[in-house]
N, C-alpha and C positions, 0 to 999 in steps of 0.2 A: 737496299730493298730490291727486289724479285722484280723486273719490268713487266714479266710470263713466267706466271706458274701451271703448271698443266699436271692433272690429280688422274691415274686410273681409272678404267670400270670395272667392274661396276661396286667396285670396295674400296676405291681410295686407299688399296693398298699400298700402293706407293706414289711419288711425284719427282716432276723435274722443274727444274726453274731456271731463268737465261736473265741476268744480268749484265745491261749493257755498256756500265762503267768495267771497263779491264776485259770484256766480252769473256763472261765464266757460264757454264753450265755446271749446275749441280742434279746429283739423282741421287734419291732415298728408298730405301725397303722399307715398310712401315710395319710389315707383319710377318709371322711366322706362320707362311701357308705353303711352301712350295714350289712359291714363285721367284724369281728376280724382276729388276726392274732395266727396260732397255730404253734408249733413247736415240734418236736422229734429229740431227741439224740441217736445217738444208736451208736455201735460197728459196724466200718468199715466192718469186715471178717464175726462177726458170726452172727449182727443183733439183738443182745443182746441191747434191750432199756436202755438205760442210764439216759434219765431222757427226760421231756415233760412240758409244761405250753402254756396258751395264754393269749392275753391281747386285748382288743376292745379299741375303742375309738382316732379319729384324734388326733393326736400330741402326745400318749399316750405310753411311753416304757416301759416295765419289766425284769430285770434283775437276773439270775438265776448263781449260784456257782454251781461247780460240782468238788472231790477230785478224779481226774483220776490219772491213772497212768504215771508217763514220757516215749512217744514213743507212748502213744497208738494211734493206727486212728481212727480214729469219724468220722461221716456224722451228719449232721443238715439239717432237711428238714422243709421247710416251706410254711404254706399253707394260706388259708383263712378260713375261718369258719361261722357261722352263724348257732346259737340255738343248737348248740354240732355237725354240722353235718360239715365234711369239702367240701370245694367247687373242684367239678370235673376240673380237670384240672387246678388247680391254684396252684397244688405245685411242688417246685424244691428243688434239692438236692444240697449240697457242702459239704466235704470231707476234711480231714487234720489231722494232728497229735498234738498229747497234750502235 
């Protein structure tokens, strides 16, 4: 189970989620609109990027390993995208420990 799951705006087009058994990010397309789905790891406190990917395409998921520390906090924020550029106002944050 998903410790942070963080959903787009304003369509829930897509989501990502940070599971902190095996510390995994996953990220899903949910529709077919044009978009892709991108996402950032980073360090809770200091905003130290931790790690980033995206993945396009309805029904489409991508799955990302990351070796953190035990205790550390993360944020995953996740956005839309389209041609490298991310969509204004389509990204949310969610927060948790590893």
């Amino acid at each position: 189970m998903a410790d942070s799951v963080v959903f787009t705006n304003p369509s829930s087009a897509g989501y990502g989620s940070f599971v902190s058994e095996g510390e995994k990010v996953t990220i899903c397309d949910s529709r077919a609109d044009g978009y892709g789905v991108n996402f950032f790891l980073t360090d809770r406190w200091s905003g130290a990027l931790l790690g980033k990917g995206h993945i396009g395409g309805k029904g489409k998921c991508a799955n990302f390993d990351y070796a953190l520390a035990e205790g550390r906090d993360v944020c995953i924020d996740v956005s839309l995208y389209k041609n490298g550029v991310i969509k204004n106002g389509s990204g949310n944050t969610g927060c948790t420990r590893a």
